[in-house]
N, C-alpha and C positions, 0 to 999 in steps of 0.2 A: 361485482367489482366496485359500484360506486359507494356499497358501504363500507368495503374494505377501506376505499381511499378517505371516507368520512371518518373514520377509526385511526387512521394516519392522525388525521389533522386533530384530533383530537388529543391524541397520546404527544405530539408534539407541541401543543401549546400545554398540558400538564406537565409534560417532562421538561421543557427550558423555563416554565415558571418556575419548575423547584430543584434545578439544576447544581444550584450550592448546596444545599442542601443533600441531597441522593449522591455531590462529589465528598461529600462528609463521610458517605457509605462505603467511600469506594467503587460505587456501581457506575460504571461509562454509559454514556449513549448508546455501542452494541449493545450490550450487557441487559440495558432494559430493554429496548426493540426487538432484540430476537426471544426474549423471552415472552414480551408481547404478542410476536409473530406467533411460538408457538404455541400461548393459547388461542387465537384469532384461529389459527390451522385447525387445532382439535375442534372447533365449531364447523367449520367448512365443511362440506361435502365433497370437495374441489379443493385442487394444490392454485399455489400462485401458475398465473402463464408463463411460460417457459420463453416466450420470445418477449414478453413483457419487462420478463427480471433483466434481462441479458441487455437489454436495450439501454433499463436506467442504471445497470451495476458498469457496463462501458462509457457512458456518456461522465460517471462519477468519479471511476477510476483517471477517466483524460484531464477531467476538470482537478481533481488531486494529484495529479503527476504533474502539468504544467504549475500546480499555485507554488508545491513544494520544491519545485527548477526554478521559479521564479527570484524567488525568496533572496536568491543571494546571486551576489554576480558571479563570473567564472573564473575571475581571481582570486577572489578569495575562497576558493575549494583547493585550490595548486596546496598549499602548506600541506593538505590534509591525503593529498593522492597516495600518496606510501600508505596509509591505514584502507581507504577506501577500495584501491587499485589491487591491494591483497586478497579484500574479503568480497571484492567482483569479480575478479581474474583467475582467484587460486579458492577461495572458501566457497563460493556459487558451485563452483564444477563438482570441487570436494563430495558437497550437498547434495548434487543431484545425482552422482556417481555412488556413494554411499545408501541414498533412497534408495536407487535400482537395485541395487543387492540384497534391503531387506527386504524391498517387495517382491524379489524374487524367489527368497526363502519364505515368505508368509503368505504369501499368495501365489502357488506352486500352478496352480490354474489359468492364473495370467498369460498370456503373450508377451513377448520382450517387450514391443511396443507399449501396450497398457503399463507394464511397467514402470518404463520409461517417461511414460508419460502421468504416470503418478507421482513419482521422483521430482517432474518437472514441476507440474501444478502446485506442490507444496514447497519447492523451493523461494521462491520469493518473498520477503517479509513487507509489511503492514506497519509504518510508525506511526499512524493513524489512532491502532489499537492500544499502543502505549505511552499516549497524547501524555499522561501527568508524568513520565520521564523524558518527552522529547524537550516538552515547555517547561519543566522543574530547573528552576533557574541555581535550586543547589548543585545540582551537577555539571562539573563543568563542560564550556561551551563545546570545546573540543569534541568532548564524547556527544554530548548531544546533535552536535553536526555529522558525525560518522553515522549516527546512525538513522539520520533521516537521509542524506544523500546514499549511502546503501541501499537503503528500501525504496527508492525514487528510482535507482537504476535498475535493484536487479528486477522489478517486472520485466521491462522492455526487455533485458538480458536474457530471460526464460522465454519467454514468449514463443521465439521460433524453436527454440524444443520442443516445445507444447504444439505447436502447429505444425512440426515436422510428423511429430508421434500420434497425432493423430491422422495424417494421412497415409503414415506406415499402418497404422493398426484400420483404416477404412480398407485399404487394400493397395493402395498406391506405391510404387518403385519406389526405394528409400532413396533413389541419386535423385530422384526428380522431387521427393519433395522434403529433399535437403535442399537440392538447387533455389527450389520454390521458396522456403523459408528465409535464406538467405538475401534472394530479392528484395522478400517484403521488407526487410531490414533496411538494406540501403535505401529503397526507394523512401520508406518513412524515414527515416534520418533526414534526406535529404527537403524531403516536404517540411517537417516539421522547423527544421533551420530556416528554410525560406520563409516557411510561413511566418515563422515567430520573430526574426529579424525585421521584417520588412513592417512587419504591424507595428512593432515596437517602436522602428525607427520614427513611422508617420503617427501613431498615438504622438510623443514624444515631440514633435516637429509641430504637432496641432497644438499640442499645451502651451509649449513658449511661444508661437505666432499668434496665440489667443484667438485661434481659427472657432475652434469648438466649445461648447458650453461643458468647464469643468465636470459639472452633475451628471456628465451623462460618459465623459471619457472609462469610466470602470465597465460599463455597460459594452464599449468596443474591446476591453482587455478581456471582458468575459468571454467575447465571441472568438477570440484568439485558438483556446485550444478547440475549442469547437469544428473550427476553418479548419485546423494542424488534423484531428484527430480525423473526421468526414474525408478531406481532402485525403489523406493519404489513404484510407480506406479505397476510396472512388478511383484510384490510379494502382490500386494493388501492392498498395505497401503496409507497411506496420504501423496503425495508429497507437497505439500506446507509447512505441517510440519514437514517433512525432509529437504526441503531446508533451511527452517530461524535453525533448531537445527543444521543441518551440517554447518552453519555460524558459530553457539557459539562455535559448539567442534572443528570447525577448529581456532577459534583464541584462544581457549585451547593451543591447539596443539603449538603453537607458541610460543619462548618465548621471543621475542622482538618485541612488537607492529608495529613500524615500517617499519618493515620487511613486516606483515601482510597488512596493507596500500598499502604498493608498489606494493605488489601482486593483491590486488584488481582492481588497474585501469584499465585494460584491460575487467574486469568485469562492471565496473563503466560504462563507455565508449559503451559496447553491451547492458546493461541496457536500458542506454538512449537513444540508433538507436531504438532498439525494443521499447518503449516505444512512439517513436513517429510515430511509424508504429502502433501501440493500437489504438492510438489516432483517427487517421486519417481514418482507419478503421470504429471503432467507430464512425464518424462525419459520414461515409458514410452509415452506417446502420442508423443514424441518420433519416438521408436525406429522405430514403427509406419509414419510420416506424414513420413518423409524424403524422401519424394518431392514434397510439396506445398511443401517449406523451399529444397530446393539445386536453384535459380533465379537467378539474375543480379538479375533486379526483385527481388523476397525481399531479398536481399543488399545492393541497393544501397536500397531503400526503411527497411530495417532502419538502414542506418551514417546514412543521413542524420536519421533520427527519433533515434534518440543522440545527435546534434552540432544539425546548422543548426536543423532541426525544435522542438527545445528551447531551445537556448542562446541563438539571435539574438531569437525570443519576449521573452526572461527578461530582456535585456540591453536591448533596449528599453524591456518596462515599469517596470525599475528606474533608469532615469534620473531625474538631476532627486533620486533620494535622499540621497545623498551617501555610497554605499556604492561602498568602491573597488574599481579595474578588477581586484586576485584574488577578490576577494569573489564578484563579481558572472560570471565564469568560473566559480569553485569553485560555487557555489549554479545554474547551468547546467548544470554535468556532472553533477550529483552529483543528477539525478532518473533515477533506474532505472524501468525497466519491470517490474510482474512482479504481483503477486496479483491487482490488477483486473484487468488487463488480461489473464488468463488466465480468471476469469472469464467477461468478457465474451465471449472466444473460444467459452466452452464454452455462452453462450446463445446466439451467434450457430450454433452447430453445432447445438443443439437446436431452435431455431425456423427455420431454413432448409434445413436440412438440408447431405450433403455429396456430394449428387449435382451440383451445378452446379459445374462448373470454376471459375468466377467465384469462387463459397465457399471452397472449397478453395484458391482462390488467398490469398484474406485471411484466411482461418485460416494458411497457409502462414508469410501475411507477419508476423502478430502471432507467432508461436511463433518466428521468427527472431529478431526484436527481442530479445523475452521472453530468449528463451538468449543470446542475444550479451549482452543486457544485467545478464543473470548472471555470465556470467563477468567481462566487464570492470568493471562496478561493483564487484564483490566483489575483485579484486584489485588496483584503487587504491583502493578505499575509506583501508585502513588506511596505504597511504604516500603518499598526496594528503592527506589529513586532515594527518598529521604536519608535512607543509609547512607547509602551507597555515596552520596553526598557529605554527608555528616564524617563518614569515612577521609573523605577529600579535601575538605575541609581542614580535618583534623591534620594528614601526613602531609597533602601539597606535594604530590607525585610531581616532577619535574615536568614530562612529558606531557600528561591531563591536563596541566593546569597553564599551558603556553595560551600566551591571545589568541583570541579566537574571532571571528565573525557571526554573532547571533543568527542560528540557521530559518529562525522562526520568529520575526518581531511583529507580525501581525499575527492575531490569534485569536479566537474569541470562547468563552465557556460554556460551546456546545457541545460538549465528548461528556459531560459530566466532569468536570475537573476544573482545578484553580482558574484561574484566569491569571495571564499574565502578559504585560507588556512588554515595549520595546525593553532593551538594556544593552548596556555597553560591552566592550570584550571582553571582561571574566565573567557575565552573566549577571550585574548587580544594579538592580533598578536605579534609572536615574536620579536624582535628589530635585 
């Protein structure tokens, strides 16, 4: 293990020394790390630990859910709820309603439950993965904010699917743990608000009384989703939906956005070290667990959850908006699969284990997805963005192109990709 983690630190002081460089290529931080991972795998004799991965792909996920709820206050998303409120409320279900059906017909073996629970696991998207269209400041703001606060909600959103379906498929009465899933819900909602207000408010209280030594205030904002995510775990709630609600209530809590920004990057920054420790992980379970991925079903259940699976969802509940027909393609393609959704693999691995062929078929199928949608997310990201922009540019769609609030003004050029700063509401660097 400890060469493993020497090999980490290694591949990460080469890849962010030549980060502009490899973003020239198109290739992201995934991109390289899991293909690192799985050569690192082929060497092993031994997969990654299984309680190991799960530990720092939750810890990563909480700390990217709270930075990406941070980011903006809860005002300024109201404009945007008609687009957001459609593709959480009406295209999630859509999504996950549509998955069970083809895994039902593709994987005829399954149980409803597994089903369902693959349906689940790949529902939620990753804006993470398509960092050079979230940050590409050609595109406008609007769409760029749809589609990070989308993928910030719908984990929490799936989650108790996912945790319902796995206790249906462990053996468990489905009233009881639907009953069960729906607690954890509240109860993390509620932790995560507490928590994320209340920090917020005294972060914020200690800055202007000059109580605390500035240098160190990022360091209590770090420990924020930490406190959201542990805590509501420890009381039996939902930590990932305590993390991204202790992101909103803590830039509540704030009242100069700014302020809120600056405090994040120290969040920003462990995000993305853990995040390529995911990866890399990930590429080495890969490695290990090729056998369960190169399948025909795997392959063909993986291309359709990237295309029909999401996009016809998306295109549906966004009718009736008046966002036009590239918008509404471009905001379809551009939900990746990847940090829940490996999550979720790695509890469905721990609570079912991977003795039943069945398991291993839908661990198989999500790790397929997962990688395909590594690689192709991450290499249009940055020239579908450009278009898609240059598109926008060109016509000045009424509806795209309304003010907006930058969803992402802190940011830094660890994904492999541009680097880009704060900017104002149509997206154009300050002067």
């Amino acid at each position: 293990m400890t060469g493993v983690v020497a090999v980490f630190a290694l591949l990460v002081i080469v890849f962010v020394s030549q980060s502009t460089r490899v973003g020239r290529a198109h290739l992201t931080g995934p991109i390289v790390f899991v293909a690192s991972g799985i050569g690192v795998g082929l060497v092993l004799t031994s997969g990654a630990d299984t309680e190991t991965s799960r530990a720092i792909a939750e810890v990563t996920l909480a700390l990217t859910l709270f930075h990406d709820a941070a980011q903006l206050q809860p005002r300024e998303v109201r404009g945007d709820s008609v687009f957001t409120g459609r593709l959480l409320l009406i295209g999630l279900p859509l999504t996950i309603g549509a998955g069970y059906l083809v895994a039902r017909g593709i994987f005829p073996g399954s149980s409803v439950w597994l089903a369902l629970l693959l349906a689940a696991t790949l529902a939620p998207t990753d804006a993470g993965l398509g960092a050079a269209t979230v940050l590409n400041p050609v595109v406008p703001v609007r769409v760029r904010r749809i589609l990070n606060v989308e993928s910030g909600l719908n984990d929490g959103m799936a989650t108790p699917v996912v945790l319902f379906a796995v206790a249906a498929a462990a053996g468990g009465a489905p009233e009881d743990a639907l009953v069960h899933a729906l607690r954890e819900l509240a109860i993390g909602g509620l932790v995560g608000i507490a928590a994320g207000y209340a920090s917020g408010r005294l972060i914020e209280r200690s800055r202007r009384a000059g109580w605390a030594e500035s240098a160190l205030l990022p360091v209590a904002t770090l420990s924020v989703p930490v406190l959201a995510y542990y805590g509501a775990v420890e009381v039996g709630g939902n930590g990932f939906v305590a993390a991204f609600l202790a992101g909103t209530a803590y830039a509540a809590a704030q009242r100069e956005s700014r302020h809120t920004h600056a405090g994040l990057e120290l969040t920003d920054r462990l995000s993305a070290l853990l995040g390529f420790a995911v990866w890399l992980l990930f590429g080495i379970t890969v490695a290990h667990h090729l056998d369960w991925m190169v399948r025909w079903q795997s392959l063909l259940f993986a291309a359709l959850s990237l295309t029909a699976l999401r996009m016809l969802p998306v295109a549906l509940c966004l009718v009736g908006t008046g966002l036009r027909r590239p918008t509404v393609l471009f905001v379809g393609w551009f939900g990746p699969r990847g940090l829940a959704s490996v999550v979720f693999a790695l509890i469905t691995y721990q609570s079912l284990g991977a003795a039943d062929p069945a398991v291993q078929t839908l661990i198989g199928a999500v790790a397929t997805t997962v990688l395909l949608s590594v690689v192709l997310h991450g290499l249009t990201a940055g020239p579908w963005a450009q278009r898609y922009g240059d598109w926008a540019q060109r016509t000045r769609p009424t509806v795209e192109t309304q003010p907006a609030a930058e969803p992402l003004a802190v940011r830094r050029s660890v994904g492999g990709h541009t680097t880009y700063g704060p900017r104002d509401a149509e997206g154009t660097p300050p002067r």
